[in-house]
ROKOLTI-623317 format. One record per atom (N, C-alpha, C): residue in three letters; atom name; residue number from 1; y, x, z. Coordinates in steps of 0.001 Angstrom, whole numbers, plus 500000, padded with zeros to 6 digits. Each point is the difference from the previous one (the first is absolute). Example, Ala and Ser with C-alpha at 12.3 -4.5 7.8 and 13.67 -1.06 7.14 Angstrom:
<atoms>
ATOM   residuo   atomo   num       yy       xx       zz
ATOM       ALA       N     1   494310   513190   507800
ATOM       ALA      CA     1   501190   499110   500000
ATOM       ALA       C     1   501200   500900   500000
ATOM       SER       N     2   501050   499650   499280
ATOM       SER      CA     2   501190   500820   500060
ATOM       SER       C     2   501090   499230   500730
</atoms>
This chain:
<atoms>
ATOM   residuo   atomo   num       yy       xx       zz
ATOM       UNK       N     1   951682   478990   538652
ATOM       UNK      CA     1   501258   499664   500645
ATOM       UNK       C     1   501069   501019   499585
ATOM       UNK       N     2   501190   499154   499658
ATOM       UNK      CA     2   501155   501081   499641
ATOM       UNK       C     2   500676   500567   500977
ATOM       UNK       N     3   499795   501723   499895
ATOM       UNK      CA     3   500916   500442   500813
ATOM       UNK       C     3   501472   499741   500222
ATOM       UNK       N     4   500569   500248   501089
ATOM       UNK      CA     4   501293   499522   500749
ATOM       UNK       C     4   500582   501405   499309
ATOM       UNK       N     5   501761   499356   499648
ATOM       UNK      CA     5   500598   501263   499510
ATOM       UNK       C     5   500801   500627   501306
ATOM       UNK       N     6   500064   499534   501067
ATOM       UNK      CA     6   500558   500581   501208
ATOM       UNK       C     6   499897   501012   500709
ATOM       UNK       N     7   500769   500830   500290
ATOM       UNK      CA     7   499789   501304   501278
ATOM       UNK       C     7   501158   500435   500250
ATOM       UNK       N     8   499855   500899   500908
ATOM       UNK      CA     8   501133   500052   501133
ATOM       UNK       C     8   500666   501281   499681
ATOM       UNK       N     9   501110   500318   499922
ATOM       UNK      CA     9   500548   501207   499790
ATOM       UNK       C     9   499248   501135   500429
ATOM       UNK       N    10   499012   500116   500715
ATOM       UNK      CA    10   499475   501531   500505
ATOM       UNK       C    10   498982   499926   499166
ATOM       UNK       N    11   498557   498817   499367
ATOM       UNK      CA    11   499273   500327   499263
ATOM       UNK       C    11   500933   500127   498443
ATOM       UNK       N    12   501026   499436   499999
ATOM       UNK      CA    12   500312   500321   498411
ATOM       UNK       C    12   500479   501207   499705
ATOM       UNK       N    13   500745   501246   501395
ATOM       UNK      CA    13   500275   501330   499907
ATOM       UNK       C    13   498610   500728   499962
ATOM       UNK       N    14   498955   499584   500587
ATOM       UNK      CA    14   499018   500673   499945
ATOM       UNK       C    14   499596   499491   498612
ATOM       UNK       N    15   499643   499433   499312
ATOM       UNK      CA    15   499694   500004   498454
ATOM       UNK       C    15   500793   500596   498864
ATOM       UNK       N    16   501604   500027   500573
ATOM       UNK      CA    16   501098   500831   498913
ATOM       UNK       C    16   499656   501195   500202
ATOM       UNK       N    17   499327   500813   501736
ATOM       UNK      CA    17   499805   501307   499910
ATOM       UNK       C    17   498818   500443   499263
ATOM       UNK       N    18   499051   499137   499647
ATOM       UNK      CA    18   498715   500005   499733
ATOM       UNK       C    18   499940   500462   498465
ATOM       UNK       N    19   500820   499300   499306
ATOM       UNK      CA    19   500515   499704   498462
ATOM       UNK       C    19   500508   501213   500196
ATOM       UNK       N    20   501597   500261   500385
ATOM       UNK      CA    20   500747   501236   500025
ATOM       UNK       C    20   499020   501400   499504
ATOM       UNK       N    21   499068   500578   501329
ATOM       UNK      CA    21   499165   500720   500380
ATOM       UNK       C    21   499019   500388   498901
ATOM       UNK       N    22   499352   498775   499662
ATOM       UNK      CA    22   499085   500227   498358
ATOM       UNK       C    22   500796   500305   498778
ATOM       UNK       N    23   500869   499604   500102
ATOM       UNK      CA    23   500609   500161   498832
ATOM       UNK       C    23   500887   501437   499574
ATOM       UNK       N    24   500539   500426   501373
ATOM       UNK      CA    24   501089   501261   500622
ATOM       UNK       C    24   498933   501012   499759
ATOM       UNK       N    25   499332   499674   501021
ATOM       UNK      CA    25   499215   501274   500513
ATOM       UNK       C    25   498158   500187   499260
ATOM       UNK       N    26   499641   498938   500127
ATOM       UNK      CA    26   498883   499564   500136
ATOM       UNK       C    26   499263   500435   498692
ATOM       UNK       N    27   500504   499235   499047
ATOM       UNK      CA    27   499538   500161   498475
ATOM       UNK       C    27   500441   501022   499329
ATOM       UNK       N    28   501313   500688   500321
ATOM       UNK      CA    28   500545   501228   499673
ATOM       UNK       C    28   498736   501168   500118
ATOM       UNK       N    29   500060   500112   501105
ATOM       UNK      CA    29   498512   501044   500507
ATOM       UNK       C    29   498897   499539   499143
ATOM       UNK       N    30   499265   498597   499948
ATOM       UNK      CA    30   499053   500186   499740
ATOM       UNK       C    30   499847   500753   498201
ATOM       UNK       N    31   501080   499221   499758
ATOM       UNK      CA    31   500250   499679   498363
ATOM       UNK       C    31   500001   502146   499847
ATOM       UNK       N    32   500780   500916   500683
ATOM       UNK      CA    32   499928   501392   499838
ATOM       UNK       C    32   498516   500303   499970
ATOM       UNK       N    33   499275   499405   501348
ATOM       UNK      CA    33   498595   500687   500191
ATOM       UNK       C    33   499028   499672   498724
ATOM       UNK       N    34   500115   498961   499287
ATOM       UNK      CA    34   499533   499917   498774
ATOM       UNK       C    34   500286   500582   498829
ATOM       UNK       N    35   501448   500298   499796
ATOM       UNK      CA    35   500122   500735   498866
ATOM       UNK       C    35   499568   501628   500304
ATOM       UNK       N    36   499897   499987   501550
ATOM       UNK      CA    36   499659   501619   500227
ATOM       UNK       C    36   498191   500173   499579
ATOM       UNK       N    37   498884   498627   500574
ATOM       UNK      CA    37   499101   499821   499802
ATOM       UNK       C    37   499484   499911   498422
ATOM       UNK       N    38   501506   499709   498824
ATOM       UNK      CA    38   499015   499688   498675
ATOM       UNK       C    38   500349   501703   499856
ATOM       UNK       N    39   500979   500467   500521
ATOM       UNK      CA    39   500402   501395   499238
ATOM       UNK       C    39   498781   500951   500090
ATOM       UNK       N    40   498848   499872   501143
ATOM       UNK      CA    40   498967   500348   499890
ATOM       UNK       C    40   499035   499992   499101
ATOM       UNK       N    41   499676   499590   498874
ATOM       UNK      CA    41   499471   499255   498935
ATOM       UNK       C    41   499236   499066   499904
ATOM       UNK       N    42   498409   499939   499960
ATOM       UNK      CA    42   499323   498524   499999
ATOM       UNK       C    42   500201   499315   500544
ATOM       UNK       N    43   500592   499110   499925
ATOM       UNK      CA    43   500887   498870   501216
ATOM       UNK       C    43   498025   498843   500170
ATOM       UNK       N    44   499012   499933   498827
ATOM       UNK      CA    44   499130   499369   500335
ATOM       UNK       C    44   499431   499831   501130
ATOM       UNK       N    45   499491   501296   500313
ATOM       UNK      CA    45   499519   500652   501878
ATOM       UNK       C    45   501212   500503   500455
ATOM       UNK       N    46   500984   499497   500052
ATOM       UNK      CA    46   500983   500682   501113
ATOM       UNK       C    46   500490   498932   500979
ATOM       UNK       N    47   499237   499953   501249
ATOM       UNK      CA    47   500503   499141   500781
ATOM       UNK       C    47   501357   499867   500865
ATOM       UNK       N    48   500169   501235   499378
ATOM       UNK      CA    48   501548   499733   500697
ATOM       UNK       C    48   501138   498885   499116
ATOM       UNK       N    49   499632   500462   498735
ATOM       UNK      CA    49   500844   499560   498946
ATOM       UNK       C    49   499604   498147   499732
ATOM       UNK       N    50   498545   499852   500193
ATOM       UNK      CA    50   499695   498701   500378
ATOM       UNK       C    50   499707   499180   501359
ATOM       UNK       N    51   500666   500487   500946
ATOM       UNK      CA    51   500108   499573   501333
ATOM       UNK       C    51   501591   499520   499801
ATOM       UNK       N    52   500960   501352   499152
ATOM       UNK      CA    52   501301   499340   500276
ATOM       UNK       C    52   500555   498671   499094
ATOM       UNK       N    53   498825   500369   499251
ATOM       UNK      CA    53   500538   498607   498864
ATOM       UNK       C    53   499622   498628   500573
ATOM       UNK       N    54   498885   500690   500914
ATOM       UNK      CA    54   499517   498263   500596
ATOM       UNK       C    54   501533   499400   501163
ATOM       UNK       N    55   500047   501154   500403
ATOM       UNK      CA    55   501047   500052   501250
ATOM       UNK       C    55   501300   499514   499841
ATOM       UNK       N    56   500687   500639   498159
ATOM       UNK      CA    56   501048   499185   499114
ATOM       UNK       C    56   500058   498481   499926
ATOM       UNK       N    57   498925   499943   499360
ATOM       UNK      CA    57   499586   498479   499757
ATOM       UNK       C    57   500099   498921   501327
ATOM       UNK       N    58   499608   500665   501296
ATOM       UNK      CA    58   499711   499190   501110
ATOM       UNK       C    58   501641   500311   500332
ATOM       UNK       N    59   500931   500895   500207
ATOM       UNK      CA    59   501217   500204   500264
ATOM       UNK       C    59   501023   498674   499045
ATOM       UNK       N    60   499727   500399   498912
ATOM       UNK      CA    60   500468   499077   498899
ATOM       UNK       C    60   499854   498621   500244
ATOM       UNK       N    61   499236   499280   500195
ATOM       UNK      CA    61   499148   498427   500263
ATOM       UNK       C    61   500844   499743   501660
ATOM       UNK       N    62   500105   500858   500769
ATOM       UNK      CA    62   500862   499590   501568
ATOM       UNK       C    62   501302   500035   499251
ATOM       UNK       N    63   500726   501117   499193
ATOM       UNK      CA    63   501292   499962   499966
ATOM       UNK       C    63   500530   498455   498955
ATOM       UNK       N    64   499376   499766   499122
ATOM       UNK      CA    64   499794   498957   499361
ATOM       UNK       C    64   500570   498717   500807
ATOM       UNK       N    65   498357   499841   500928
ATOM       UNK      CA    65   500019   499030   501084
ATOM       UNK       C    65   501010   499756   500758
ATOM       UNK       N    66   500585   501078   500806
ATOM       UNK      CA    66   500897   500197   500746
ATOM       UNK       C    66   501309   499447   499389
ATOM       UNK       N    67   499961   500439   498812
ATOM       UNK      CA    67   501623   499818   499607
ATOM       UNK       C    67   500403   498120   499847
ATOM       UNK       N    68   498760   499594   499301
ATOM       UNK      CA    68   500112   498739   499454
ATOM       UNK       C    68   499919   498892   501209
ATOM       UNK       N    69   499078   500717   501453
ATOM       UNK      CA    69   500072   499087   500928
ATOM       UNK       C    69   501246   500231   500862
ATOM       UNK       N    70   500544   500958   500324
ATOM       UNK      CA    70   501186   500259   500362
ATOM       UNK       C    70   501245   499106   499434
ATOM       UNK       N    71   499910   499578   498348
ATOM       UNK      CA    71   500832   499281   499549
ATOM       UNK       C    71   499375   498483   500551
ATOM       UNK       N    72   499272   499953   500609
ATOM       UNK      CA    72   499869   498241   500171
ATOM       UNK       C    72   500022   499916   501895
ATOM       UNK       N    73   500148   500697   500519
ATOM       UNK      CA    73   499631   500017   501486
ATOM       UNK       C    73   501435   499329   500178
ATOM       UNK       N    74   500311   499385   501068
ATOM       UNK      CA    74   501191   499585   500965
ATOM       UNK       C    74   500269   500214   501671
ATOM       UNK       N    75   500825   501544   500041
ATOM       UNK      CA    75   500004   499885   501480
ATOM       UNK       C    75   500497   498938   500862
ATOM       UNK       N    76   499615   499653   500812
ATOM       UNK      CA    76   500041   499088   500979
ATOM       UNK       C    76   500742   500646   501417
ATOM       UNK       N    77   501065   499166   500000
ATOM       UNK      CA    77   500766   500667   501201
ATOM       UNK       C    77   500238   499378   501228
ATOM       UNK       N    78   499172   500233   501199
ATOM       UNK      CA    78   499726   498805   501242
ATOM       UNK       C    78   501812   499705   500346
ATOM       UNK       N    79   499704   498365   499813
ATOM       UNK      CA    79   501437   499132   500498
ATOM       UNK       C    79   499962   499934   501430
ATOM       UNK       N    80   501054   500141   500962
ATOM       UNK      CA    80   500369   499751   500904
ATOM       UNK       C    80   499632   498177   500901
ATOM       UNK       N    81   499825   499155   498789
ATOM       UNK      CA    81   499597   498782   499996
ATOM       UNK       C    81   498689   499766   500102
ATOM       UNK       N    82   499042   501205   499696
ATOM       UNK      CA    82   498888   499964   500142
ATOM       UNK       C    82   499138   500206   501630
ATOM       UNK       N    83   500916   500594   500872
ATOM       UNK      CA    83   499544   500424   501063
ATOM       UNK       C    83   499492   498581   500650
ATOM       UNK       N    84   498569   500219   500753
ATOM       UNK      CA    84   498991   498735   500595
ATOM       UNK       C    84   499295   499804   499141
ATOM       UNK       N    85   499533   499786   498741
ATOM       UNK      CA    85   499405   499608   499108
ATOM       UNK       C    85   499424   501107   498956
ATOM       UNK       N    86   498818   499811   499351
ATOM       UNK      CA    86   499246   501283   499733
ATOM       UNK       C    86   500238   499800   498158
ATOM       UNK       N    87   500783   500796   499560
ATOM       UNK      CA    87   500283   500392   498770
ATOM       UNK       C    87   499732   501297   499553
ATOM       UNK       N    88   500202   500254   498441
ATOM       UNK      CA    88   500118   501141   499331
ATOM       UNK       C    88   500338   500795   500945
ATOM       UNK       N    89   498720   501453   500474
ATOM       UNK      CA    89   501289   501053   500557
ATOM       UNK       C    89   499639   499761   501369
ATOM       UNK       N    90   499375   498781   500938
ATOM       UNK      CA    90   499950   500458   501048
ATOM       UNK       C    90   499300   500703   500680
ATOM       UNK       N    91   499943   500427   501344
ATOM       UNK      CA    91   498469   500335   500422
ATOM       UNK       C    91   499972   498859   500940
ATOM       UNK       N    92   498259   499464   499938
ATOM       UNK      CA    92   499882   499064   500667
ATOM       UNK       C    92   499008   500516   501135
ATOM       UNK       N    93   499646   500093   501121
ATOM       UNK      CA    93   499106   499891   500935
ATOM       UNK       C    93   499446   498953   500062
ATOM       UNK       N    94   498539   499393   500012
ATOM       UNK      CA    94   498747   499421   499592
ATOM       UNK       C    94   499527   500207   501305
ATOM       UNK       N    95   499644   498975   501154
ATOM       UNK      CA    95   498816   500191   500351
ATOM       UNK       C    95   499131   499192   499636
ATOM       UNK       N    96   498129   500083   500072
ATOM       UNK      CA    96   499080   499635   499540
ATOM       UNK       C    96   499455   499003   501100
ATOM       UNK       N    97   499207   499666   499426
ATOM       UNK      CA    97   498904   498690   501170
ATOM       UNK       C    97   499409   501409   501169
ATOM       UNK       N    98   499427   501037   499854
ATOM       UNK      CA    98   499774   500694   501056
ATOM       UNK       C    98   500953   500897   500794
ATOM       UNK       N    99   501437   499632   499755
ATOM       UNK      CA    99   501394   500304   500904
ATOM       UNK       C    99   500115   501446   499179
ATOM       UNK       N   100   499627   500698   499184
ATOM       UNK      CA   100   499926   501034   499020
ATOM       UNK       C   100   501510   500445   499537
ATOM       UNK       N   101   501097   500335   499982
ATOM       UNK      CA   101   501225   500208   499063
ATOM       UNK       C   101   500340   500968   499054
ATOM       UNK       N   102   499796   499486   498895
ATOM       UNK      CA   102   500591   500587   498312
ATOM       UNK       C   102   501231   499569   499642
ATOM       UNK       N   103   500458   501506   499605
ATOM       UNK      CA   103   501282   499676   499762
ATOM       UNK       C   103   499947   500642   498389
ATOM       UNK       N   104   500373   499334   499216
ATOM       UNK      CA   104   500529   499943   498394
ATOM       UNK       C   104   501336   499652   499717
ATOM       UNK       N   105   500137   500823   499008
ATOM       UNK      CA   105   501104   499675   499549
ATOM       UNK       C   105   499878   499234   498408
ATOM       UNK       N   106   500652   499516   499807
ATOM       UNK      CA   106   499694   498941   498281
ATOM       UNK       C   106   501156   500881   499260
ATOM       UNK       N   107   499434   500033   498917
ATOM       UNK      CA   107   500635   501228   499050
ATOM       UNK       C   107   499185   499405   498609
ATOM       UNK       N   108   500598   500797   498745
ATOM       UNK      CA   108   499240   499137   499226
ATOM       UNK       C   108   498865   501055   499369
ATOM       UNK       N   109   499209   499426   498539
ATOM       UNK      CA   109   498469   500162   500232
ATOM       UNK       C   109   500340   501686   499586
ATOM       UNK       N   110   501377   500707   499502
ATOM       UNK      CA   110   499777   501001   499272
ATOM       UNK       C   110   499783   501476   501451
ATOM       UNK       N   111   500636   499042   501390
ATOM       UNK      CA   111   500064   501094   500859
ATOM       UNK       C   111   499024   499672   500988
ATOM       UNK       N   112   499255   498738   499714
ATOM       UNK      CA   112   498665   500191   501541
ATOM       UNK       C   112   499707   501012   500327
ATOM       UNK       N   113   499691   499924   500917
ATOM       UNK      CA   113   498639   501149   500526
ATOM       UNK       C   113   499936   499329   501456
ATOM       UNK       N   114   498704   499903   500402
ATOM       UNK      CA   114   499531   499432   501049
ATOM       UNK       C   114   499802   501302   501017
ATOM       UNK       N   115   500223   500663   499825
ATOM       UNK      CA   115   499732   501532   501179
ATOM       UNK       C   115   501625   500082   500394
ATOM       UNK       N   116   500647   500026   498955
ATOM       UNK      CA   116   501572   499853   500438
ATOM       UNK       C   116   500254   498095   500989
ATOM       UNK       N   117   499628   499601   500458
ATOM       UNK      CA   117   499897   498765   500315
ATOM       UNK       C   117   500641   499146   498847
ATOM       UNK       N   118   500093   500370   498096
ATOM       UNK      CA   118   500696   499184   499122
ATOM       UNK       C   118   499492   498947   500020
ATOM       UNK       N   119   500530   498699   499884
ATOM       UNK      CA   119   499102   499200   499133
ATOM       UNK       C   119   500157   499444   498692
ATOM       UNK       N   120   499517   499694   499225
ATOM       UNK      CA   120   500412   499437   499098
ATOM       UNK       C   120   500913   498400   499773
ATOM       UNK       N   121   500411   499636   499488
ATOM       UNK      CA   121   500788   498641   500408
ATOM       UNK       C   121   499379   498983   499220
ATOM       UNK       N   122   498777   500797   498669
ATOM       UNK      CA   122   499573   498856   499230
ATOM       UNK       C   122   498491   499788   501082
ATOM       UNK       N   123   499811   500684   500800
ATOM       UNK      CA   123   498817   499936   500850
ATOM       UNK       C   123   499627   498638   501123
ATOM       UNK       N   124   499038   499403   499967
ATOM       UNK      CA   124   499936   498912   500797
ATOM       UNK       C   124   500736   499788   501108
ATOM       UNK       N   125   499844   501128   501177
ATOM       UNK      CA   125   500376   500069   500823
ATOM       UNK       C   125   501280   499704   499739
ATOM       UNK       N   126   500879   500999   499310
ATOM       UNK      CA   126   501843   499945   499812
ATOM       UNK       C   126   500083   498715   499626
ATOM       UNK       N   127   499444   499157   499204
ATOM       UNK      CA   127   500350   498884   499572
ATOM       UNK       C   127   499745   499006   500944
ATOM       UNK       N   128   498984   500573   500918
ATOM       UNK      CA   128   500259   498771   501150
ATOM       UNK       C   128   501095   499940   501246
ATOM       UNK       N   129   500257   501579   500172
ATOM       UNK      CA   129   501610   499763   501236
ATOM       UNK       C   129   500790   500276   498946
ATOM       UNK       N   130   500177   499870   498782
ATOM       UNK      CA   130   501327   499558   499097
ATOM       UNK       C   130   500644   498963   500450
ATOM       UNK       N   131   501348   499954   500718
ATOM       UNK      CA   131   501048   498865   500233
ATOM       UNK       C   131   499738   499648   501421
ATOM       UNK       N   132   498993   500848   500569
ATOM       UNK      CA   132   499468   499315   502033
ATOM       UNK       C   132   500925   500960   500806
ATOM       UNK       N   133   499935   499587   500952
ATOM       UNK      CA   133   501060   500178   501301
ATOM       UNK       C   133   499573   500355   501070
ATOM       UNK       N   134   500393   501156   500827
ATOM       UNK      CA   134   499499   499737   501375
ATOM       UNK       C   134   498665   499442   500362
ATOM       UNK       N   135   498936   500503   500879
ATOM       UNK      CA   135   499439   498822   500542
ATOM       UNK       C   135   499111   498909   499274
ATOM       UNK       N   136   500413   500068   498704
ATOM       UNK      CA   136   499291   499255   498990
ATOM       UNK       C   136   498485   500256   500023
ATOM       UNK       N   137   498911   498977   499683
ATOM       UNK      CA   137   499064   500143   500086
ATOM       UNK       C   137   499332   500151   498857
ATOM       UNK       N   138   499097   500496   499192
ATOM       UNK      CA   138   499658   500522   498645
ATOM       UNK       C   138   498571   500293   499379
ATOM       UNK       N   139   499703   499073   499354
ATOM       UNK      CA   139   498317   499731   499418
ATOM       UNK       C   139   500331   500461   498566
ATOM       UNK       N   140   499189   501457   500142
ATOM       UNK      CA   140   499383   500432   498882
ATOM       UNK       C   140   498739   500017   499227
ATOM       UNK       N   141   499692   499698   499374
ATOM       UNK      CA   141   498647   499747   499396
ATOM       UNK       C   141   499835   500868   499056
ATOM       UNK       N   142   498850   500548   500557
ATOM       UNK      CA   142   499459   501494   498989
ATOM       UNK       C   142   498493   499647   499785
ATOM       UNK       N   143   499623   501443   499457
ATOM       UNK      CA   143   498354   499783   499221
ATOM       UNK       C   143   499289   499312   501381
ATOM       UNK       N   144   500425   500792   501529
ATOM       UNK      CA   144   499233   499989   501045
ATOM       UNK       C   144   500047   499224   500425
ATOM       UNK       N   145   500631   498751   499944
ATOM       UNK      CA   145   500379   498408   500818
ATOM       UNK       C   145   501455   500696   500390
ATOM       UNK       N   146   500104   498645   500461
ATOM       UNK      CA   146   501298   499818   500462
ATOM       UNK       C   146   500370   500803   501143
ATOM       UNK       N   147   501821   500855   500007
ATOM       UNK      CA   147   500126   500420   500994
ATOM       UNK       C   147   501212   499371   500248
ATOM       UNK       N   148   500339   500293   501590
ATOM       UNK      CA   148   501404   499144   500133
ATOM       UNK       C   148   500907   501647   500799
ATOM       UNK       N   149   501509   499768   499998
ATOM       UNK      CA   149   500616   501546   500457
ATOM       UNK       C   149   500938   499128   500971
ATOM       UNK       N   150   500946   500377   500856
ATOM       UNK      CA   150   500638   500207   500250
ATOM       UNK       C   150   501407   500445   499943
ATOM       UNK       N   151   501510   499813   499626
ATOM       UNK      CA   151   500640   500868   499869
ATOM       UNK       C   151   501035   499997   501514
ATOM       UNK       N   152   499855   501321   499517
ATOM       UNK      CA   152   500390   500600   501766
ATOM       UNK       C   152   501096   500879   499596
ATOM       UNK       N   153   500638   500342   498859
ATOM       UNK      CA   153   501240   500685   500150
ATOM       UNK       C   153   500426   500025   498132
ATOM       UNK       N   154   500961   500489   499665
ATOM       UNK      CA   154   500267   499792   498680
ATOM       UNK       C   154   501610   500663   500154
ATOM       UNK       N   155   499897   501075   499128
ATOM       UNK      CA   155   501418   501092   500004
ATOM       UNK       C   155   500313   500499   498194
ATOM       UNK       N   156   500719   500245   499966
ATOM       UNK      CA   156   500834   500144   498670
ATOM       UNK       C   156   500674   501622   499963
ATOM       UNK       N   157   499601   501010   501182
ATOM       UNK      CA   157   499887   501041   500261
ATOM       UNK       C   157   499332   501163   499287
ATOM       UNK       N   158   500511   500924   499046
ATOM       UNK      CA   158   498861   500176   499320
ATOM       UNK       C   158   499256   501259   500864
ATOM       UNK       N   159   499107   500657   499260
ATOM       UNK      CA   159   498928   500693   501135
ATOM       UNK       C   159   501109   501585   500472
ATOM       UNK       N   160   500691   500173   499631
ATOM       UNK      CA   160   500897   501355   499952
ATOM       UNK       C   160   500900   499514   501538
ATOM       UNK       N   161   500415   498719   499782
ATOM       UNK      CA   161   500746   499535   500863
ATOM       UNK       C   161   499642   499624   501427
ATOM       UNK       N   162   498343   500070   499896
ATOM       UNK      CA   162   499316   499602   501138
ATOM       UNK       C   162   499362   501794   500972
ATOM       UNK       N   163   500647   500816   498938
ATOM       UNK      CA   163   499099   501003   500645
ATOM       UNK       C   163   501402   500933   500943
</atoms>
């Protein structure tokens, strides 16, 4: 499945700082600690000198990544027209068949994280209260059988704004 090019202005600052950081700070250092590591001589057994090259390479391959997905992402900016209805960007409150309440927010796949309550928007779930309202009733079907949710609240608030 093709990833969604969407996210929300706070995961796309957190990926420009991410890029910034490796590139500023990040690889600068490492890239010194290696030339300080070959100045030692046998670079064959010198694990410093081959720890930082692995470390280059893995720095290099994110900044790469970063740059080229950064050029395809589209922030998404919650419309005023959207309020009641669960779009890009909201947080939705979910309750479950055992009266349970999760609250996620739909964001896209580059900023999930499920400990942050993210969700993804290409994720079953997001795709099933995509476009529901209030009150709406909601059958998701996963590996485990079928579940059905609840929606019990839905805000366009982002988490800074709620605290």
């Amino acid at each position: 499945m093709k990833k969604s090019n969407l996210i929300t202005r706070e995961g796309y600052d957190i990926l420009e700082r991410e890029l910034r950081y490796l590139w500023k700070d990040e690889r600068p250092r490492v890239t010194q600690q290696v030339a300080d590591a070959a100045a030692l001589g046998d670079r064959s057994e010198n694990a410093e000198y081959i720890y930082g090259k692995k470390r280059l390479r893995e720095i290099d391959r994110r900044v790469r990544f970063l740059t080229k997905r950064l050029e395809q992402l589209q922030i998404v900016y919650p419309s005023p027209k959207q309020q009641g209805k669960v779009y890009f960007g909201a947080w939705v409150q979910l309750e479950d068949e055992t009266g349970d309440l999760k609250n996620y927010r739909l964001v896209g796949p580059d900023e999930f994280d499920l400990r942050l309550n993210k969700l993804s928007i290409d994720s079953p779930l997001a795709r099933a209260i995509l476009g529901k309202s209030l009150d709406d009733e909601v059958k998701v079907v996963t590996p485990a059988g079928e579940q059905w949710y609840l929606i019990t609240a839905i805000s366009y608030q982002s988490s800074t704004d709620k605290e």
